[in-house]
FIMIBA-128529 format. One record per residue: y, x, z of N, C-alpha, C in turn. Coordinates in steps of 0.001 Angstrom, whole numbers, padded with zeros to 6 digits, always signed. Example, Ala and Ser with C-alpha at 12.3 -4.5 7.8 and 13.67 -1.06 7.14 Angstrom:
2
-005690+013190+007800-004500+012300+007800-003300+013200+007800
-002250+012850+007080-001060+013670+007140+000030+012900+007870
% end
This chain:
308
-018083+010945+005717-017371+012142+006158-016232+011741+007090
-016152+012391+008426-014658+012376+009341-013274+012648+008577
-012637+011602+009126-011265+012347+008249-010265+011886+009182
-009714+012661+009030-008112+013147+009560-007090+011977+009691
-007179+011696+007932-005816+010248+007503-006532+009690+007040
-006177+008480+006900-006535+007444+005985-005981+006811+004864
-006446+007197+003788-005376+006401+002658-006254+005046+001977
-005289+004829+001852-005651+003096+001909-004890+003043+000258
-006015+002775-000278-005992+002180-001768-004815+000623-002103
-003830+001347-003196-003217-000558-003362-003283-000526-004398
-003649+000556-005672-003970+000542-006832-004339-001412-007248
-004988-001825-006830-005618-003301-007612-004547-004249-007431
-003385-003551-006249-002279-005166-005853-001147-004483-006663
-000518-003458-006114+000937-002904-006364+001027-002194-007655
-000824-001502-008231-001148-001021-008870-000839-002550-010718
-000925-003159-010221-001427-004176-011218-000110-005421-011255
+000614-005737-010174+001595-006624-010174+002508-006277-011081
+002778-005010-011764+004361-004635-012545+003589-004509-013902
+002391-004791-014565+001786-004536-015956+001875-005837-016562
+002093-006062-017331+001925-007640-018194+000306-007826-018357
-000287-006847-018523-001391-007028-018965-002425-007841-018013
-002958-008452-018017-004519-009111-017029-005745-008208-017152
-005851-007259-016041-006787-007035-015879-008278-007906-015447
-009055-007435-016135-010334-008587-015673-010993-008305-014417
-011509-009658-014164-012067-009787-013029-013178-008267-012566
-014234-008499-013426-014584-007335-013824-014228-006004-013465
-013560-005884-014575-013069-004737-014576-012202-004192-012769
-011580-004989-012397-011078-004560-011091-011973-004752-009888
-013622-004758-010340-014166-004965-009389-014747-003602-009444
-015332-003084-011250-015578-001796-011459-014655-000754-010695
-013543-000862-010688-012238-000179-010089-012589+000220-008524
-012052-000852-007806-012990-001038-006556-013975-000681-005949
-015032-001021-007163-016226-000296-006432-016501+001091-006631
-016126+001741-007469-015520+003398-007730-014593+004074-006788
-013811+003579-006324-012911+003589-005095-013899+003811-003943
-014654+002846-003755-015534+002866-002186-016440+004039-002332
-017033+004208-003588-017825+004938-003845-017336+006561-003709
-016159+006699-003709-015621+007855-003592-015373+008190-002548
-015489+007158-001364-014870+007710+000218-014004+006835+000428
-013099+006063-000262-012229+004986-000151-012570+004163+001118
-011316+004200+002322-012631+003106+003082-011531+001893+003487
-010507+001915+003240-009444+000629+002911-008725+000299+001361
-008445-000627+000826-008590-001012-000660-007677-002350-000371
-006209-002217-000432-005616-003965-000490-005906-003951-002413
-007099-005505-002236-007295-005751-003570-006421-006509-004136
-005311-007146-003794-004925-008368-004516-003694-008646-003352
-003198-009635-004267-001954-010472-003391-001851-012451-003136
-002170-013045-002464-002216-014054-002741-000798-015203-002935
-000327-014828-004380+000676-015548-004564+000728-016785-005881
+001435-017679-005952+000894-018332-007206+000747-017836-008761
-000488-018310-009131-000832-017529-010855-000187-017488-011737
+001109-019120-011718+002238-019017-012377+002839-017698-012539
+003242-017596-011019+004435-016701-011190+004336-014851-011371
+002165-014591-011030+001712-013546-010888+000414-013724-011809
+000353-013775-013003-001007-014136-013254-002170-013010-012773
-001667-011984-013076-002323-010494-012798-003348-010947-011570
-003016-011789-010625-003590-012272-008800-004065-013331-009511
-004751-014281-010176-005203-015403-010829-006393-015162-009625
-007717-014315-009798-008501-014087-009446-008532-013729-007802
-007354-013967-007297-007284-013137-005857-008484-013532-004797
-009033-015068-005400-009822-014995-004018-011435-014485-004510
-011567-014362-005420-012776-014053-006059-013028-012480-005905
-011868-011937-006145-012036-010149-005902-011768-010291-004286
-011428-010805-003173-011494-010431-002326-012912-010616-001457
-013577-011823-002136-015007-012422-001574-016315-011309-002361
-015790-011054-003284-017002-009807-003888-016694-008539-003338
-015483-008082-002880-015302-007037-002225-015440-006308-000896
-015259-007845-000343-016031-007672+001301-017564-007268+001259
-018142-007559+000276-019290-007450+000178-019638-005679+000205
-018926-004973-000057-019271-003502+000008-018973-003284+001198
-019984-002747+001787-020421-001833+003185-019308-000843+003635
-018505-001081+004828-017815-000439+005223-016497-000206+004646
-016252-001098+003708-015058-001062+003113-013751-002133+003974
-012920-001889+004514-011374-003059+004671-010890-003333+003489
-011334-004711+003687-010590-004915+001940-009251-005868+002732
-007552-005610+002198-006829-005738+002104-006382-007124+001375
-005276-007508+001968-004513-009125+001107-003014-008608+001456
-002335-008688+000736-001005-009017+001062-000737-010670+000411
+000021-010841+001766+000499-012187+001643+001865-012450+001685
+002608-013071+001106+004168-013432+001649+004646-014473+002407
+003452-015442+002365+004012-016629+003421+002418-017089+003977
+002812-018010+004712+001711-019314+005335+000561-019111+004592
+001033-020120+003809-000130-020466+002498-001184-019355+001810
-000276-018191+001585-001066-017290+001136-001931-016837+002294
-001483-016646+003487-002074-016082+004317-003666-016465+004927
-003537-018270+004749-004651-019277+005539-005618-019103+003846
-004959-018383+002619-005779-018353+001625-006683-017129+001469
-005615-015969+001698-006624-014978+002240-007982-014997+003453
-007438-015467+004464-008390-015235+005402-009652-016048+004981
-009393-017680+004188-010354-018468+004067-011634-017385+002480
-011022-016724+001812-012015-016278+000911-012287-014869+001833
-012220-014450+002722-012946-013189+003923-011963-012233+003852
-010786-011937+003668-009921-010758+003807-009953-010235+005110
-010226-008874+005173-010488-008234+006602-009152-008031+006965
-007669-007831+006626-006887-007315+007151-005350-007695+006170
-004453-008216+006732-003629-008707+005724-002177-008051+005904
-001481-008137+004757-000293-007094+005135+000903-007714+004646
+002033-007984+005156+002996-008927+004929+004034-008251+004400
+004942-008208+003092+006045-007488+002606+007144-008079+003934
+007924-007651+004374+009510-007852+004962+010471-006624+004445
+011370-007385+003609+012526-006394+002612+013546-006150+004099
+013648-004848+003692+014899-004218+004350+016139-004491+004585
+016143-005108+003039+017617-005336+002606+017826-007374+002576
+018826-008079+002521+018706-009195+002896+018641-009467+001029
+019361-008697-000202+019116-009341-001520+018440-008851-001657
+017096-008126-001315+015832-007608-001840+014877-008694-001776
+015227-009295+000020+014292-010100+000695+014693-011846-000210
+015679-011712-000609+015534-013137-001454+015326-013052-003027
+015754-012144-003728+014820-011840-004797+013207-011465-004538
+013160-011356-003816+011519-010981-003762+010669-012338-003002
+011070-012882-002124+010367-013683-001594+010650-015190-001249
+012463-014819-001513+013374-016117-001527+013646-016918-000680
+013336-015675+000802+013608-015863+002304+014209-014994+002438
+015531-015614+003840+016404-013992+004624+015511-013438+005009
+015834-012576+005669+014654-011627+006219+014705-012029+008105
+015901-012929+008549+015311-013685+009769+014195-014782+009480
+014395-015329+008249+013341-016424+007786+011879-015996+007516
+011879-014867+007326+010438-014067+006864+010287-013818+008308
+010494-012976+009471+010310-013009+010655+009849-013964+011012
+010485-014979+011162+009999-015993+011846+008582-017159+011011
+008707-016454+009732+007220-016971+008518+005916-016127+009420
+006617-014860+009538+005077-014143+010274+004956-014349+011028
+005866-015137+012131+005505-015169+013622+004279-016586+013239
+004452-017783+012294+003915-018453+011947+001979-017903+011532
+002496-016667+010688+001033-016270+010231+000255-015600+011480
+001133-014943+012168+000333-014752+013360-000040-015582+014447
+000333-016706+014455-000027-017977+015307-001504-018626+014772
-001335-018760+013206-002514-018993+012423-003502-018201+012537
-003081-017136+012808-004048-016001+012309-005001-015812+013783
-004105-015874+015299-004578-015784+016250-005845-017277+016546
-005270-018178+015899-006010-019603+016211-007426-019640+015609
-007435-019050+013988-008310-019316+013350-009292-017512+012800
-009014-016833+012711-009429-015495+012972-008740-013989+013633
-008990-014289+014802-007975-013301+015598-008872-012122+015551
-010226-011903+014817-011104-009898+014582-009505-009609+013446
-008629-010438+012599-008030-010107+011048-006495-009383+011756
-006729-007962+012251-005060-007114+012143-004037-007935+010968
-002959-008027+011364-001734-007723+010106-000723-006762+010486
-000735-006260+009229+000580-005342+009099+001248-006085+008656
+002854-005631+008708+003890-006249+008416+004795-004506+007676
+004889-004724+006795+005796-003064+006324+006565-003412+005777
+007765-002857+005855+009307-003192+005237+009103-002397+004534
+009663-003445+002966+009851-002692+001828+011695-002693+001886
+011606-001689+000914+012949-000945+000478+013803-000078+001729
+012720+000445+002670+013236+000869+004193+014197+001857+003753
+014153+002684+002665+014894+003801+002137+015809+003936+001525
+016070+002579+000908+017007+002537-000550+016818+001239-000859
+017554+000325-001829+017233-000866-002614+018213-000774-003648
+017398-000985-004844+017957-000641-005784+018956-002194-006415
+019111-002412-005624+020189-004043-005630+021035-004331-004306
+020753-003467-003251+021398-003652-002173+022529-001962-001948
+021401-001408-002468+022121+000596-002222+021592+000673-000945
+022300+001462-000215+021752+002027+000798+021434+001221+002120
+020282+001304+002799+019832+000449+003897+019725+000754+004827
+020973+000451+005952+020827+001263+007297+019739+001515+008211
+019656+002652+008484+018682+002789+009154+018230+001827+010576
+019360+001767+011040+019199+001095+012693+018960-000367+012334
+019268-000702+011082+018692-002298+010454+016897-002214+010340
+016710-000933+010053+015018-001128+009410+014475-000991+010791
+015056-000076+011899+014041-000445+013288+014217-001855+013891
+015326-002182+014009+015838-003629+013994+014699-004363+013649
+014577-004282+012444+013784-005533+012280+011978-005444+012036
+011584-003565+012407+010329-003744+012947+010085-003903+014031
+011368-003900+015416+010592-004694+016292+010399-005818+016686
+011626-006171+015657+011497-007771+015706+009999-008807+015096
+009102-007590+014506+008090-008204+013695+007044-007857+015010
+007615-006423+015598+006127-006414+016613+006184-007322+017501
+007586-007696+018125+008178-008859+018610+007121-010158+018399
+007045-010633+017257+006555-011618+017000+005440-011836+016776
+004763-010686+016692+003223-010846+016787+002379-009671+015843
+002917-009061+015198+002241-008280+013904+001428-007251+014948
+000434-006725+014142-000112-005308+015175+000397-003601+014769
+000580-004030+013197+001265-002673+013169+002447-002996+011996
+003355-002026+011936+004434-002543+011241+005184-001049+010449
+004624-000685+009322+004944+000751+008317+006232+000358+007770
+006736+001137+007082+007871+001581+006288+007115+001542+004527
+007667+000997+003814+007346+001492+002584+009021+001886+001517
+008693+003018+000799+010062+003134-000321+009324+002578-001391
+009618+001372-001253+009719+000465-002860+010146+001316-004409
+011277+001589-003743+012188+002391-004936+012136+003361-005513
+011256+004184-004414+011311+005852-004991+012893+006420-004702
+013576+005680-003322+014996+006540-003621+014992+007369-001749
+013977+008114-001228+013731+008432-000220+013475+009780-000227
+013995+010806+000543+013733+012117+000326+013446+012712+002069
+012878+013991+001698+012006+014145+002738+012902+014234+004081
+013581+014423+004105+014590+014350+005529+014625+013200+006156
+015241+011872+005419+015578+010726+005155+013805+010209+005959
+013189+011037+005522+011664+009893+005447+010944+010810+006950
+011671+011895+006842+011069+012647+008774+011417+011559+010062
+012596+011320+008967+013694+010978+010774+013557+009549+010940
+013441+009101+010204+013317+007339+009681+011455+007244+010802
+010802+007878+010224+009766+007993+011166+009399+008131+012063
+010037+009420+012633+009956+009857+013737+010769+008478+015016
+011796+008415+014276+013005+006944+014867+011771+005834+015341
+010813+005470+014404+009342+004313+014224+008665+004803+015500
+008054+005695+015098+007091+006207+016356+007825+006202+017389
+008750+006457+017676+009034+006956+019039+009482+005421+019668
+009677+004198+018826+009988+003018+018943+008625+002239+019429
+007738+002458+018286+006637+000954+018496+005366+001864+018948
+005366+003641+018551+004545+004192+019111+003321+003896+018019
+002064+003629+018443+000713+003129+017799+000516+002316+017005
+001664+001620+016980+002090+000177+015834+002728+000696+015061
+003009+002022+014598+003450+002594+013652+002660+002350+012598
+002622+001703+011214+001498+001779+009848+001568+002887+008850
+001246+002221+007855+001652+003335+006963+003070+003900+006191
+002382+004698+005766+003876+005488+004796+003432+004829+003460
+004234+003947+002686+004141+004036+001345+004917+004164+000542
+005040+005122+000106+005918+006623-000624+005906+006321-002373
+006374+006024-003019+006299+005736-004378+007343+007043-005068
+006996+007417-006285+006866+008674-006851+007979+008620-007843
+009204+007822-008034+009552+007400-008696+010527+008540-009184
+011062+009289-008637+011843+010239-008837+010901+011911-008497
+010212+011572-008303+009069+013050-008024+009689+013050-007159
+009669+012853-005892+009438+012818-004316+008464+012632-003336
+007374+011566-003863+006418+010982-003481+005614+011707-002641
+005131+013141-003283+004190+013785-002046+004830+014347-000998
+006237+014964-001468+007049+015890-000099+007502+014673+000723
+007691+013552+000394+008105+012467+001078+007201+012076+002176
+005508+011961+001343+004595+011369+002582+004117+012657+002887
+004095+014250+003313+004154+014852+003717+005439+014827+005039
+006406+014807+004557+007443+014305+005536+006964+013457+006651
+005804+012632+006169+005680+011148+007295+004790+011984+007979
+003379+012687+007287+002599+013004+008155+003067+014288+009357
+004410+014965+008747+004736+015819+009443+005480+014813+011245
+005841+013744+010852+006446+012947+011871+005180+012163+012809
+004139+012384+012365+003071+011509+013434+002502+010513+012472
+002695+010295+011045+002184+009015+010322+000472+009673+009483
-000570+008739+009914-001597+008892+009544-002602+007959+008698
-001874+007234+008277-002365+006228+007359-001445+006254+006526
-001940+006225+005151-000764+006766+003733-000929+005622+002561
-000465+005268+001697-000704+004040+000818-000429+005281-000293
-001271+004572-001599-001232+005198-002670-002105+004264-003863
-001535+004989-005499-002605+004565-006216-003459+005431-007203
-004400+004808-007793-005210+005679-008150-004009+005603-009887
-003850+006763-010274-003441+006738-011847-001882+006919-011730
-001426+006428-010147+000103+006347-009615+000627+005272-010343
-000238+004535-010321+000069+003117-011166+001079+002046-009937
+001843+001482-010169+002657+000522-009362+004135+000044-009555
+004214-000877-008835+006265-001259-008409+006639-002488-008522
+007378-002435-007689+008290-003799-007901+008551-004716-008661
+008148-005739-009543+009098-006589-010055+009973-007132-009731
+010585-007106-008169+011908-008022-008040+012847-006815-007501
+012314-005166-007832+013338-004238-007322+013563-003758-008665
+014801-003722-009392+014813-003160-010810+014767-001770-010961
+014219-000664-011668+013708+000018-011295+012653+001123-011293
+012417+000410-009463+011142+000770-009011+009898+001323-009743
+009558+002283-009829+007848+002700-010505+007243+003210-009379
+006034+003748-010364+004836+003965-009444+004973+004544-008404
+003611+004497-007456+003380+004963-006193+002868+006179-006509
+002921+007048-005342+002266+008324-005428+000226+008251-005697
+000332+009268-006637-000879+009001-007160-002190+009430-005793
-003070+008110-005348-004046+008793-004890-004775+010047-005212
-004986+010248-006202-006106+011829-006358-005537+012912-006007
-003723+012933-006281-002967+013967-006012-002590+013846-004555
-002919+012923-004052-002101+012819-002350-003662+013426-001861
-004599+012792-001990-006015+013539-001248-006101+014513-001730
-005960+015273-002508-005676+016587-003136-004778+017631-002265
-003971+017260-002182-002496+017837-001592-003255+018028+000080
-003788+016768+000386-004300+016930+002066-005701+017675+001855
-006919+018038+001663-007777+018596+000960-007437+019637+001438
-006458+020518+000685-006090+021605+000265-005574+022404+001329
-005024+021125+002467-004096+021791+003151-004825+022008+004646
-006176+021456+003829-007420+021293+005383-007638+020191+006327
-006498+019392+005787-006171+017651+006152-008001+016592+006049
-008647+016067+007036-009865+015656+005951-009379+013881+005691
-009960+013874+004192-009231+012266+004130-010413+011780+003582
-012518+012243+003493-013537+011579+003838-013830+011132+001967
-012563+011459+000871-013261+011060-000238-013507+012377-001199
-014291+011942-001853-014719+012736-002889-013925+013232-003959
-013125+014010-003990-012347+014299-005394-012834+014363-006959
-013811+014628-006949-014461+014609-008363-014692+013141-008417
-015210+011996-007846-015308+010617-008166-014047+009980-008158
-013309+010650-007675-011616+009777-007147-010980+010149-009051
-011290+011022-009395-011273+011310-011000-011651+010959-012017
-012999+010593-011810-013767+010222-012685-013531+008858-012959
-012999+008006-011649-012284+006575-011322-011351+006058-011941
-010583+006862-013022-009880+007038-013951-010024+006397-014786
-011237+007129-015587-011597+006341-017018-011635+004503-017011
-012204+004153-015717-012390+002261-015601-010628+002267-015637
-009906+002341-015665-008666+001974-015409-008402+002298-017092
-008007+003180-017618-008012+003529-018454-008680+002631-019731
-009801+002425-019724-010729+001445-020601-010077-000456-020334
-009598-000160-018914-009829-001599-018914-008225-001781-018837
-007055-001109-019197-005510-001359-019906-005017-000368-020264
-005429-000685-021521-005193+000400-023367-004099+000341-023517
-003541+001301-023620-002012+001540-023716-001386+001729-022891
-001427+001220-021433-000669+001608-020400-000607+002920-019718
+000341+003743-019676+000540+005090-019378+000119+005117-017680
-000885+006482-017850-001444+006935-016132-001020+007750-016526
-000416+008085-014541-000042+009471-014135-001031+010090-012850
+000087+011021-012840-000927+012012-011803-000960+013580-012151
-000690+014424-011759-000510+015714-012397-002145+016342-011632
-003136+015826-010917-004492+016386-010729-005250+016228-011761
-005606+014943-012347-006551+015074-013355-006279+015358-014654
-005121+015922-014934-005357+016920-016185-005261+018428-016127
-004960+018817-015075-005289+020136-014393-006554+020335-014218
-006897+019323-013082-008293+019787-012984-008413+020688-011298
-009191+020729-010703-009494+021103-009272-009414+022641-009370
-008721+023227-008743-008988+024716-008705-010831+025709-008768
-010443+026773-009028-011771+027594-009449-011856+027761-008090
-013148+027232-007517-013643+027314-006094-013065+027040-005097
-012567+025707-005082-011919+025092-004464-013086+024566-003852
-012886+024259-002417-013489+023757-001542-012736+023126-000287
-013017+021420-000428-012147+021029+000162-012274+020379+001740
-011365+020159+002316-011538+019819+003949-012749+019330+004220
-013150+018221+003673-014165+017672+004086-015742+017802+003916
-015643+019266+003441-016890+019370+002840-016974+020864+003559
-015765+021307+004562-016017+022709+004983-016848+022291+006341
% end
């Protein structure tokens, strides 16, 4: 099906990095492949960082080499440095996406680089990346563009600052993400609109986290500014471990829902994007899913964008 936006699945990376629990190999492949199966047609599966310090990513190159394997799917890597990066591409990652913190104590609790040092790490991954697979885009998206919940507030003219310093250096597109959930829809129009009118087409995604119930008027906000690629998870599962904090992302079923509705086409299936549930559910018992669509339930004769 044609669609409008694109939301790009992080349920398996952002979705899974803040749970103690280990999801199985398995099981996040079941995940995944329920995802594609629904219309899903980008999916960052994993993060390639060490197992020590992430066990949850133990498996990163194994779910990314079984995942390429589904037809028409971008399967996703976020990487934070070098190493991860020449690790992604070597197990087939179609497209890799680099955290750069907003804030300079976000960017060293989180990655334990300034954020001139991370600049100049990607100008590195994009040197690699051009030498040894230049078909592999990277994004580069600043986290905490909105807020940091260890820094407070993050000037704005700092967060364009330093996405063009990334397009500068080589990235192809370069989004905004609120880590924090501390972004409201004004805040997230103008912040955008400021992007686009800067890098233009190298604008990425919006990734909008739900943390304070903002999440959909927020990435509504983006799409109202020109942003057409949206990050989300399935269950609104996600967050930070090095932003204290931080919770989940805005729930996929309710963001394709919300666009659906509004005649937006975003190409997946809502009844499978639901049903996608239960594997999550079965495979970490006890951990609380959100989402205010699937216990509602789809309206009485609802018929949605992509199927008119």
């Amino acid at each position: 099906m044609a669609a409008d936006v694109l939301i790009s699945e992080c349920g398996p990376r952002d979705g899974l990095q803040i749970i103690d629990q280990v999801m199985a190999t398995a099981d996040k492949l079941a995940w995944i492949e329920a995802m594609h199966a629904a219309g899903i047609t980008e999916i960052e599966v994993c993060s390639f960082v060490p197992a020590h310090l992430m066990p949850q990513m133990a498996d990163a190159a194994e779910v990314v080499a079984a995942s390429a394997r589904l037809a028409g799917l971008t399967v996703l890597a976020l990487v934070p440095n070098l190493r991860g990066a020449e690790a992604a591409i070597a197990a087939g990652a179609h497209k890799l996406t680099i955290p750069v913190s907003g804030s300079e104590q976000h960017s060293l609790a989180n990655v334990r680089r300034t954020r001139a040092a991370m600049v100049d790490e990607v100008a590195r991954i994009v040197a690699m990346r051009n030498e040894r697979a230049p078909h592999v885009p990277i994004e580069a998206n600043i986290s905490v563009a909105f807020g940091c919940t260890i820094a407070g507030p993050v000037p704005e003219d700092e967060v364009i600052r330093l996405s063009l310093a990334l397009v500068e250096a080589g990235v192809d597109i370069s989004g905004l993400s609120d880590t924090t959930g501390m972004a409201n829809p004004a805040q997230t129009r103008r912040l955008f609109t400021r992007l686009i009118g800067e890098i233009g087409e190298r604008c990425g995604a919006a990734h909008m986290h739900n943390t304070r119930g903002l999440g959909l008027a927020n990435t509504l906000a983006a799409f109202e500014a020109g942003v057409r690629t949206f990050d989300s998870s399935l269950c609104g599962l996600g967050g930070c471990p090095h932003a204290p904090g931080a919770s989940g992302n805005v729930a996929t079923e309710d963001l394709a829902f919300m666009f659906e509705a509004m005649g937006v086409r975003t190409g997946i299936d809502l009844e499978r994007l639901i049903a996608a549930r239960a594997i999550v559910a079965r495979a970490l018992p006890g951990v609380p899913l959100y989402g205010m669509l699937a216990p509602a339930g789809l309206p009485l004769g609802f018929v949605p964008a992509s199927a008119r």
